[in-house]
C-alpha positions as CSV (number, residue, x, y, z in Angstrom):
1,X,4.2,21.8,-2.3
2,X,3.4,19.9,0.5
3,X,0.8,22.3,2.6
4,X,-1.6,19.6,2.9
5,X,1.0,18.1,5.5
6,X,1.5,20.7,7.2
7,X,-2.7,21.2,8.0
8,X,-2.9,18.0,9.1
9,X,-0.3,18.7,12.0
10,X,-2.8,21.7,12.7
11,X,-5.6,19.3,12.4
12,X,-4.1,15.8,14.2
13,X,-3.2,18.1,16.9
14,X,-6.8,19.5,17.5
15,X,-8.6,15.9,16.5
16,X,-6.4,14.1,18.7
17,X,-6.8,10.6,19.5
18,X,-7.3,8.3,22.5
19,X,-7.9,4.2,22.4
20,X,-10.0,2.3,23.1
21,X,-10.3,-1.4,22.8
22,X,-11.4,-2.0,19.0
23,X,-9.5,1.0,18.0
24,X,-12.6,2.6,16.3
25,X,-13.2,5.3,18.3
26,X,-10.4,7.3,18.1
27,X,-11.8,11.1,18.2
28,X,-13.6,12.1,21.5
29,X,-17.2,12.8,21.4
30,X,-16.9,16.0,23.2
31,X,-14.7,17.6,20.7
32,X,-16.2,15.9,17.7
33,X,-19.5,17.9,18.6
34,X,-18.0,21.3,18.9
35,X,-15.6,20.9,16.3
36,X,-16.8,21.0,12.6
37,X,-18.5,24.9,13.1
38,X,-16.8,26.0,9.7
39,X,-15.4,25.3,6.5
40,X,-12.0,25.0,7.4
41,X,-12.6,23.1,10.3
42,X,-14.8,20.8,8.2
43,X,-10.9,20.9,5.8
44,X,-9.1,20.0,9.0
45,X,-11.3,16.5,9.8
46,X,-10.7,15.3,6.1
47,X,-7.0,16.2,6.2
48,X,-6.8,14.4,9.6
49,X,-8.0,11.2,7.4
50,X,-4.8,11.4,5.3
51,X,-2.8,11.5,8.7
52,X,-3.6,7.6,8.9
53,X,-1.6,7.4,5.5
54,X,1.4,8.1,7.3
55,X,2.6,4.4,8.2
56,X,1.2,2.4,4.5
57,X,4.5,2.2,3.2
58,X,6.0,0.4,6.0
59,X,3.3,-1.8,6.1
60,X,3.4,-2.7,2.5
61,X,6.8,-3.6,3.0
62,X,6.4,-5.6,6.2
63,X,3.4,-7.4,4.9
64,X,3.7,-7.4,1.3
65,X,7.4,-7.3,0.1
66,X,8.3,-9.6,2.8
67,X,5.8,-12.2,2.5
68,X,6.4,-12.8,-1.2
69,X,9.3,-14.0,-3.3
70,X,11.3,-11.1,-3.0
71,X,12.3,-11.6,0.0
72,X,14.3,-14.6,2.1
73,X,14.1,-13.1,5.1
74,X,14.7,-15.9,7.9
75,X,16.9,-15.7,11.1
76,X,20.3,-14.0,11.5
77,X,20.6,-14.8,14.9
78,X,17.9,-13.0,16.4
79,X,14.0,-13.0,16.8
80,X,12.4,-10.4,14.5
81,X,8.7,-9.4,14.0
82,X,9.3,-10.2,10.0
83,X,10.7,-13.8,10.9
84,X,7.0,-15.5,11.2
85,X,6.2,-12.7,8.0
86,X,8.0,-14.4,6.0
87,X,8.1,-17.8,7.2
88,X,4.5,-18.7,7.6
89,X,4.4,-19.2,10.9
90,X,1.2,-20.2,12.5
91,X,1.3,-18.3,15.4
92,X,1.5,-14.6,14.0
93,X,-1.6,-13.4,15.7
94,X,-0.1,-11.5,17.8
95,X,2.2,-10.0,15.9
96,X,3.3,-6.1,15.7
97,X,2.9,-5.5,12.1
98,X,-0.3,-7.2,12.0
99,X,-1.7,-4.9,14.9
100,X,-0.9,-2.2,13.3
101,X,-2.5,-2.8,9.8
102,X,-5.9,-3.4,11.6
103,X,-5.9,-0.7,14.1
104,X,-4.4,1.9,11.5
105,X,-6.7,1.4,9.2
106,X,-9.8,1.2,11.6
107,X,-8.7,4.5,13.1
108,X,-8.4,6.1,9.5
109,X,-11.9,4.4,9.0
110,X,-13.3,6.3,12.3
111,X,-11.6,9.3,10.9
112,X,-13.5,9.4,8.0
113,X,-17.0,8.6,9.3
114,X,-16.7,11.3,11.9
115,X,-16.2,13.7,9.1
116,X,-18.8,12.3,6.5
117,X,-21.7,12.0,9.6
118,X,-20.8,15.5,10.3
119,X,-20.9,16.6,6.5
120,X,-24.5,14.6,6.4
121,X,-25.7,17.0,9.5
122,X,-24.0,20.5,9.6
123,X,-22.1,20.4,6.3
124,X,-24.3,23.6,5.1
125,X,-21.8,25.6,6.6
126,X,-20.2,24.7,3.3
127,X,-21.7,27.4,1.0
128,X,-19.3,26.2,-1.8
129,X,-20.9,22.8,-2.8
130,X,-18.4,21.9,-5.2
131,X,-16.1,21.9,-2.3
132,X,-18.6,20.2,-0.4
133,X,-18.6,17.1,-2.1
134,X,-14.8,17.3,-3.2
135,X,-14.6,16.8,0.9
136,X,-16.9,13.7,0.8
137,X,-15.3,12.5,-2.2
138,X,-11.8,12.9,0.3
139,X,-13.2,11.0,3.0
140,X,-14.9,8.7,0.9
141,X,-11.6,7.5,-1.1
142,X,-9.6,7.6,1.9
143,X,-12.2,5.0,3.6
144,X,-12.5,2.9,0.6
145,X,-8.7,3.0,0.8
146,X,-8.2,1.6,4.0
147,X,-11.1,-1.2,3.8
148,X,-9.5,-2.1,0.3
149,X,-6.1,-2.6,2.4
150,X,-8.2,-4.5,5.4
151,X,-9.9,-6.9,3.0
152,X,-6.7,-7.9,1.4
153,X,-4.8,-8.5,4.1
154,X,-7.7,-10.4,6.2
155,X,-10.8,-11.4,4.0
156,X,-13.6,-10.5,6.4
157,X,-13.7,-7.5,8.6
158,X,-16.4,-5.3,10.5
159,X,-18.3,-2.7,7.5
160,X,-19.2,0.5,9.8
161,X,-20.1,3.6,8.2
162,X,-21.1,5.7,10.8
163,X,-19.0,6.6,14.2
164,X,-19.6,3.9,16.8
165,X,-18.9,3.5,20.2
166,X,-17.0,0.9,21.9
167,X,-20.4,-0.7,22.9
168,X,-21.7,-0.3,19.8
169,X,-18.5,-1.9,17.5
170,X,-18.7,-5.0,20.1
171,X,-21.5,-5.8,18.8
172,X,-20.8,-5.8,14.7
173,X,-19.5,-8.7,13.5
174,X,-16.9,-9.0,10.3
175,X,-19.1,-9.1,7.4
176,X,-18.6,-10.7,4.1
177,X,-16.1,-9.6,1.9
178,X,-18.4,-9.1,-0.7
179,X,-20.2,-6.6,1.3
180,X,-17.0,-5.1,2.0
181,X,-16.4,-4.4,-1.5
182,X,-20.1,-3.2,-2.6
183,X,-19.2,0.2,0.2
184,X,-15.3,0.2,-1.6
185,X,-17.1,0.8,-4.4
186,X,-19.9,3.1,-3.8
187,X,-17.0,5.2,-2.0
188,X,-15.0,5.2,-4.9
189,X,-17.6,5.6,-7.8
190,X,-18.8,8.8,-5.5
191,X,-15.2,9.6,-5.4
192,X,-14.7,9.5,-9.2
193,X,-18.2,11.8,-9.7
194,X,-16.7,14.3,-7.4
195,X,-13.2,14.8,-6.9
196,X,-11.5,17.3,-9.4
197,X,-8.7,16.2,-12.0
198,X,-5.6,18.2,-10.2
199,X,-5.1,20.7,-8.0
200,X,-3.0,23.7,-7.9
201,X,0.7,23.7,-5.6
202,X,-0.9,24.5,-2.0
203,X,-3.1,21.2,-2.6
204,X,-0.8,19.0,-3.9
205,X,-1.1,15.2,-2.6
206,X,-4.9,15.0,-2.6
207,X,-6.4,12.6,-4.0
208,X,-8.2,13.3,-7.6
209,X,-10.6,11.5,-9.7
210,X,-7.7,9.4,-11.7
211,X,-6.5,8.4,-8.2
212,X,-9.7,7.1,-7.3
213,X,-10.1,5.2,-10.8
214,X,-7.1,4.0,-10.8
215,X,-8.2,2.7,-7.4
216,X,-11.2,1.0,-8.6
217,X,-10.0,-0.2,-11.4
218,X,-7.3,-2.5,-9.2
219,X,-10.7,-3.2,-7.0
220,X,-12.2,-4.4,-9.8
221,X,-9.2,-7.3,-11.3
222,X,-8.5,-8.1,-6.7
223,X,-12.2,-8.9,-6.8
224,X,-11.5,-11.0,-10.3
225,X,-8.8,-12.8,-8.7
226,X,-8.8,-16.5,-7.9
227,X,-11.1,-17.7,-4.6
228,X,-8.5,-20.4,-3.4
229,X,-11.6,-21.7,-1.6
230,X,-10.9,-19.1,1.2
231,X,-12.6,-15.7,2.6
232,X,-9.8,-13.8,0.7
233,X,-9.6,-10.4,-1.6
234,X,-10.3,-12.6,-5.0
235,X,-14.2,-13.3,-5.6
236,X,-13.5,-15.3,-9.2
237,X,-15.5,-12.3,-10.9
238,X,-15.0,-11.6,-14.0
239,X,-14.7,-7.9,-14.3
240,X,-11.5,-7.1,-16.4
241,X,-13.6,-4.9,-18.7
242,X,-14.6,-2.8,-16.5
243,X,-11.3,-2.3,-15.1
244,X,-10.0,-1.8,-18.6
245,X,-12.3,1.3,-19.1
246,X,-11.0,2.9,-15.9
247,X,-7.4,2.6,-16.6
248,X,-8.0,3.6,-20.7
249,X,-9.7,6.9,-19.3
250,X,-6.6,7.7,-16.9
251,X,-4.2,7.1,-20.1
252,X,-6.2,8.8,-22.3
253,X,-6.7,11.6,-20.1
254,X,-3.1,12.7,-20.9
255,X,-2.3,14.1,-17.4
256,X,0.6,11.2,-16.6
257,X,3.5,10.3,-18.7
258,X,5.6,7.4,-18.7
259,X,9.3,8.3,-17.7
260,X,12.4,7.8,-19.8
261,X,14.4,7.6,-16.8
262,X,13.8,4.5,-13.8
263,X,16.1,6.4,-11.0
264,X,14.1,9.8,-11.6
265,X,10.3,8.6,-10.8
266,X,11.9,8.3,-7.0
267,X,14.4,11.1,-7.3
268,X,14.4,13.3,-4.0
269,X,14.8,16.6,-6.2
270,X,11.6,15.0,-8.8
271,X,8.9,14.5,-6.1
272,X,5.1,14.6,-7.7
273,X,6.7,13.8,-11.4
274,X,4.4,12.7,-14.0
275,X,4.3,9.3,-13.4
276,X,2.5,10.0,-10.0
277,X,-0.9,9.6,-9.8
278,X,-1.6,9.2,-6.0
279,X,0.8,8.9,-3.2
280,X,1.6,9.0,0.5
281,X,3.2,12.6,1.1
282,X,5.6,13.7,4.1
283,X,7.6,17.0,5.0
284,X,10.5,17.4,7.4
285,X,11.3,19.6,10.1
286,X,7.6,19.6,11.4
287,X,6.6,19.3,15.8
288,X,5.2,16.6,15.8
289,X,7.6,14.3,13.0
290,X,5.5,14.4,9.9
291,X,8.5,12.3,7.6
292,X,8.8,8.9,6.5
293,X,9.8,5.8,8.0
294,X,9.8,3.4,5.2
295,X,13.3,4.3,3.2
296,X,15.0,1.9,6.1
297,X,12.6,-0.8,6.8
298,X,14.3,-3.2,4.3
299,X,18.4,-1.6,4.6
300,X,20.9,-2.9,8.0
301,X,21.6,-0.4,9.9
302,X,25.3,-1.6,9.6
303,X,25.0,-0.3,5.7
304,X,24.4,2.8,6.9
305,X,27.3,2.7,9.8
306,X,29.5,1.6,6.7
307,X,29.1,5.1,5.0
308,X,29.7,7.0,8.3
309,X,25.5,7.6,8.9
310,X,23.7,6.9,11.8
311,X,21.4,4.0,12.2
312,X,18.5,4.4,11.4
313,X,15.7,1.1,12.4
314,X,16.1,-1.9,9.7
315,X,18.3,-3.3,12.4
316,X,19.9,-6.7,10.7
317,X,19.4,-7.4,7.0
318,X,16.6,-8.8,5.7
319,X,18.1,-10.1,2.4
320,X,16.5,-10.1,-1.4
321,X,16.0,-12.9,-2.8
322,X,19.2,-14.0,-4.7
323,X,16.6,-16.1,-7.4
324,X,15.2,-12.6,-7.8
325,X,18.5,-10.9,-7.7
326,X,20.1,-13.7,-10.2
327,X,17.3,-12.9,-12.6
328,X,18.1,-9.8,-13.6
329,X,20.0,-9.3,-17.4
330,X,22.8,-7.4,-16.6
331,X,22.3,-5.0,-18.6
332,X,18.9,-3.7,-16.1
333,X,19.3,-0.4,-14.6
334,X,16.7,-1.4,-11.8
335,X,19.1,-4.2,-10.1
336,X,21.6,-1.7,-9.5
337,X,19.5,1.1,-8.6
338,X,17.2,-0.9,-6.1
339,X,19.6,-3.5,-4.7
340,X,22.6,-2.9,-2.9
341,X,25.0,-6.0,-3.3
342,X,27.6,-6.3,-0.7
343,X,29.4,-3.9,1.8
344,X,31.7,-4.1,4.8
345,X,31.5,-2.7,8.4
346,X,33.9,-3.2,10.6
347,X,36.1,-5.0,8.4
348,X,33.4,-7.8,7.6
349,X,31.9,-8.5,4.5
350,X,28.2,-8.8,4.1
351,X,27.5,-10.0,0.7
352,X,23.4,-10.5,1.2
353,X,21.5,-8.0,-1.2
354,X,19.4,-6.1,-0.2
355,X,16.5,-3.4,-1.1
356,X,17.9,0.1,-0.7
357,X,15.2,1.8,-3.1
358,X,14.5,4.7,-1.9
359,X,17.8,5.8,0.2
360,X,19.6,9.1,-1.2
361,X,22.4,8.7,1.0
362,X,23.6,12.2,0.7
363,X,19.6,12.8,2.0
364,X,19.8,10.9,5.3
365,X,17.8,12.9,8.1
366,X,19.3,13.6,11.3
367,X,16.1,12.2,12.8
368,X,15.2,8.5,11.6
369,X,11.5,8.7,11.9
370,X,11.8,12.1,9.5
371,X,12.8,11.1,5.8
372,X,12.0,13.6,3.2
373,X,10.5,11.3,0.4
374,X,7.5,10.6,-0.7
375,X,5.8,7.0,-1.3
376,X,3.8,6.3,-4.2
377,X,0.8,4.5,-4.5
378,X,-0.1,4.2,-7.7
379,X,2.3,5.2,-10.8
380,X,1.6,5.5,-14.4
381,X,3.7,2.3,-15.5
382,X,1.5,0.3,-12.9
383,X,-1.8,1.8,-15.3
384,X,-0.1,0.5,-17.9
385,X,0.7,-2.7,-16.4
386,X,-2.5,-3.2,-15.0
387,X,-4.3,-2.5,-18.6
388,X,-1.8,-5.5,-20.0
389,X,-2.8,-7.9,-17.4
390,X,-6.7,-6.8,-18.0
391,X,-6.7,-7.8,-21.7
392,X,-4.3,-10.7,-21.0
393,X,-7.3,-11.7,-18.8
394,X,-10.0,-11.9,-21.6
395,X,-10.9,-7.9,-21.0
396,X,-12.8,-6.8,-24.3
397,X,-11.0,-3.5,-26.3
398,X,-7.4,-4.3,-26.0
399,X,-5.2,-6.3,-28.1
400,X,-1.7,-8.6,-27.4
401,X,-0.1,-6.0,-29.6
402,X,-0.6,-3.3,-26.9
403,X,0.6,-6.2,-24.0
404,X,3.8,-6.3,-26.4
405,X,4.0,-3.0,-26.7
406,X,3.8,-1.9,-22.7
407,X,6.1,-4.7,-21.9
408,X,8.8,-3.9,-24.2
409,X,8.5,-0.1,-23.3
410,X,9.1,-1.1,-19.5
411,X,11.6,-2.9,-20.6
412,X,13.8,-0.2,-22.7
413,X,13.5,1.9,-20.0
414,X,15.1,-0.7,-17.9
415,X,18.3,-0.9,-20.5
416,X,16.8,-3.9,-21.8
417,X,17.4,-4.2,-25.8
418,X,15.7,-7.3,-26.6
419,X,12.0,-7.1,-26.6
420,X,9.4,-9.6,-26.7
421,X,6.4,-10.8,-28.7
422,X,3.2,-13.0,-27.8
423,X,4.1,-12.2,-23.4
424,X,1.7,-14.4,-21.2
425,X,0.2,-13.6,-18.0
426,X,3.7,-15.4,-16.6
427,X,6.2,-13.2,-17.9
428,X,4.1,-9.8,-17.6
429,X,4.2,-10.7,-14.0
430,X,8.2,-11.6,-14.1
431,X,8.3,-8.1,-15.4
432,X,6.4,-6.6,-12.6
433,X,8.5,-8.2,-9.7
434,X,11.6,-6.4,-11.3
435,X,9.6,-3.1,-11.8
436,X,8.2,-2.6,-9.0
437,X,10.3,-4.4,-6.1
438,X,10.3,-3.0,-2.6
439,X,7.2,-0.9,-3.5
440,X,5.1,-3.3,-1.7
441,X,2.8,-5.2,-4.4
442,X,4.4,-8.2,-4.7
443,X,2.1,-10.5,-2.6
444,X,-1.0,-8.7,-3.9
445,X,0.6,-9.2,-7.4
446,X,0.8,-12.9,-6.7
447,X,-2.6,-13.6,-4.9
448,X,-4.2,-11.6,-7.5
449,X,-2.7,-13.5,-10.4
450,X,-3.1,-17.0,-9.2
451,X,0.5,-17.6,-9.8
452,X,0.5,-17.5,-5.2
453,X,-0.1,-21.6,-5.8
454,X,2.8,-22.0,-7.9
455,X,5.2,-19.8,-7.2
456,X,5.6,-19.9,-3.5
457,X,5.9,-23.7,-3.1
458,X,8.1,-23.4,-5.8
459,X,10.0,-20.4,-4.7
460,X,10.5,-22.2,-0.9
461,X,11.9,-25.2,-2.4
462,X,14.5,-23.5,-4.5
463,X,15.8,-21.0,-1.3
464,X,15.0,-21.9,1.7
465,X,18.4,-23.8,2.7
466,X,17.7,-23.2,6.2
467,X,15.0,-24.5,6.3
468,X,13.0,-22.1,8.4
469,X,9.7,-21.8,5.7
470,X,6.8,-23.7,6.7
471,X,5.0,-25.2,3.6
472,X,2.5,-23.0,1.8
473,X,-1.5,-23.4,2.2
474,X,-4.0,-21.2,0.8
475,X,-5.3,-20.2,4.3
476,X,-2.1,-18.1,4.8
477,X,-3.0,-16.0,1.5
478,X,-4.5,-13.8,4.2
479,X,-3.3,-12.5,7.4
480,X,-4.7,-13.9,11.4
481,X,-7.6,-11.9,12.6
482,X,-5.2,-9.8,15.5
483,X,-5.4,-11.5,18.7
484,X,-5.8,-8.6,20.9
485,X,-9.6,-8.2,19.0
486,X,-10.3,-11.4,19.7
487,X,-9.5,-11.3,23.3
488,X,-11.9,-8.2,23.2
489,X,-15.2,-10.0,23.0
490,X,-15.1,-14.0,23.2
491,X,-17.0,-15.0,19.9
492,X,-17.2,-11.8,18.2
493,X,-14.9,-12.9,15.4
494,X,-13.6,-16.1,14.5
495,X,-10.0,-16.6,13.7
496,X,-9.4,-17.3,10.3
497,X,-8.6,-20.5,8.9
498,X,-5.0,-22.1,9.4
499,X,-3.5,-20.1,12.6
């Protein structure tokens, strides 16, 4: 079920990395040249891509979930990395998690233009072209992937579509967004042209042509979003319609269904369900770990002492947000699945919520850095979702009776009996923070909405009782350009606004 996983151990292990100062030349020349001699060595490079895949999750939650509303996660007592996160500190530009999100996705980036340069000159050793370009359509997804998750978590980066060297990346400077999002999409529309519909088991976790529409289509309403008069993900287009069509043709395809039950679309046992449509894969037990991290980023590792498990790496609690927590009816199945309210260790109470979404506690691993759960992406309900906030946004084709309709559905699932009639942009988005908490779109959520303005300062005011939040300014809608790439080369990139 998971074979792709285990290739990309075969492939990681042969394609193996080294850094450098930019992070962009991860693959060494020498073996990059006398590698791709075959067709499965040409499979190997584009599974290695997917190996950059591995730490999204955590990153979502470190940069998305905990810069948002759902979230209060200020000092216990100690210094933490997620402290400035979620407290809008200025000087973050240095900070761990933001590292990582550049030089993660840079390397996946590097990954993928090795392969696609070396598809472009020896990728005749491919007799099946079919397969051919369902590998370029691979590499191409993956490197729209990790430029869309670049642009919306710094505005302006570097565009480089061919394998550079160190020299060579010191001289390209960040380009504008709107460039950054004309090769998104040319990557994905390739993608959609070649990549097949589904797979068969040994495949399973590649990405298909819905994947990359559904992709696109959240390209599309990012690039719709609001300006707020900084280099950011939003362009003020106005291209709900064409987003619309995208996420019609996944419904409509009839491959995905929308689950009657909320606890089974993360079940252990119920893994690539049918409300999957793309998502980040792991398998346990492999040399080098090949598992998950993110199931503990947001849970104490007292929580898991308190059920006789060893800790795991969440180290102190980084509470929910009781407005969130307080907002849920109580008759909602998803507070009580995704929330954990209270526990003792060590005789002390601890009566902070927090997000425990994705533990099965009967499933803890023996190894921490080797969960066997998946992480999804992109799931059916978010289709859905998405297609009510495109008409709710002026797209042409839909009507208020199918917001109604979606809404209302999400919300019988939940245990919710009451339904509701005329929803605005507002309360679909109240809907969303409750569907999809701890899966790592709430700050995209908010930025894309324009609700980022309103909420936040709004939100800060209500909770922050310590007092540790700095106010809220647009500049801080994006992330610091890392530090360590702007010590690389004075005056190669400016730092962005506000830090």
């Amino acid at each position: 079920m998971k074979k792709i996983f285990y290739l990309i151990v075969i492939a990681t292990a042969i394609l193996s990395s080294c850094s450098d100062e930019l992070d962009l030349s991860p693959i060494s020349s020498a073996t990059t040249e006398t590698f791709y001699q075959s067709t499965n060595d040409f499979i190997q490079g584009v599974n290695a891509i997917y190996n950059d895949l591995r730490g999204y999750p955590d990153r979502q939650l470190n940069l998305s979930e905990t810069r948002s509303d759902n979230l209060y996660a200020v000092s216990d007592g100690g210094v933490r990395d997620w402290e400035g996160i979620n407290s809008f500190h200025k000087t973050i530009a240095s900070n761990t998690y933001i590292s990582e999100a550049w030089l993660t996705n840079f390397n996946g980036i590097y990954r993928a233009n090795v392969v696609l340069d070396k598809l472009a000159s020896n990728g005749s050793v491919i007799t099946d072209a079919a397969l051919r370009n369902r590998l370029e359509g691979e590499a191409r997804f993956l490197r729209a992937f990790y430029y869309f998750d670049l642009v919306r978590w710094f505005g302006k980066v570097p565009v480089i579509e061919s394998p550079v060297s160190v020299s060579e990346a010191l001289k390209i400077p960040r380009a504008e967004v709107a460039d950054v999002y004309k090769l998104i999409i040319a990557d994905l529309q390739f993608a959609i042209d070649n990549l097949p519909t589904s797979y068969t088991a040994a495949n399973t976790g590649r990405v298909t042509k819905y994947a990359a529409q559904g992709m696109l289509a959240l390209v599309y309403m990012t690039r719709s979003g609001p300006t707020y008069n900084i280099n950011g993900p939003g362009l003020g287009l106005n291209e709900w319609t064409q987003a619309l069509t995208l996420l019609n043709s996944i419904i409509s395809s009839g491959k995905y269904s929308f689950l009657s039950s909320y606890s089974n679309i993360f079940s252990y046992t119920n893994e690539n369900n049918a409300e999957v449509i793309f998502d980040v894969q792991y398998v346990t037990g492999l040399s080098p770990v090949m598992g998950g991290t993110f199931p503990w980023v947001l849970v104490p590792d007292t929580w898991f002492q308190s059920l006789g498990k060893a800790v795991q790496g969440g180290l102190t609690i980084r509470p929910a947000s009781n407005i969130l927590v307080n907002s849920f009816d109580a008759a909602d199945v998803r507070k009580s699945f995704s929330i954990q309210q209270g526990y003792t260790y060590n005789s002390v109470y601890e009566e902070r919520p927090f997000f425990k979404k994705y533990v099965d506690i009967t499933k803890v691993p023996s190894n921490r850095l080797d969960w066997p759960i998946n992480f999804i992406v992109l799931r059916y309900t978010d289709i859905l979702m998405l297609k009510a906030e495109c008409i709710l946004n002026g797209a042409s084709g839909g009507t208020q009776a199918e917001v109604d309709a979606i809404v209302n559905q999400v919300r019988l699932r939940a245990g919710l009996t009451t339904t509701r009639s005329n929803v605005t942009k507002a309360q679909l988005f109240e809907e969303r923070q409750k569907e999809f908490m701890a899966e790592g779109s709430r700050w995209h959520d908010l930025v894309r909405s324009g609700l980022v303005t309103s909420v936040m300062p709004a939100w800060i005011s209500a909770i922050d009782v310590q007092n540790q939040i700095q106010p809220f300014q647009n500049n801080y809608i994006i992330y610091p350009i890392p530090q360590s790439e702007l010590d690389v080369k004075q005056g190669l990139y400016e730092q962005n606004p506000g830090y």
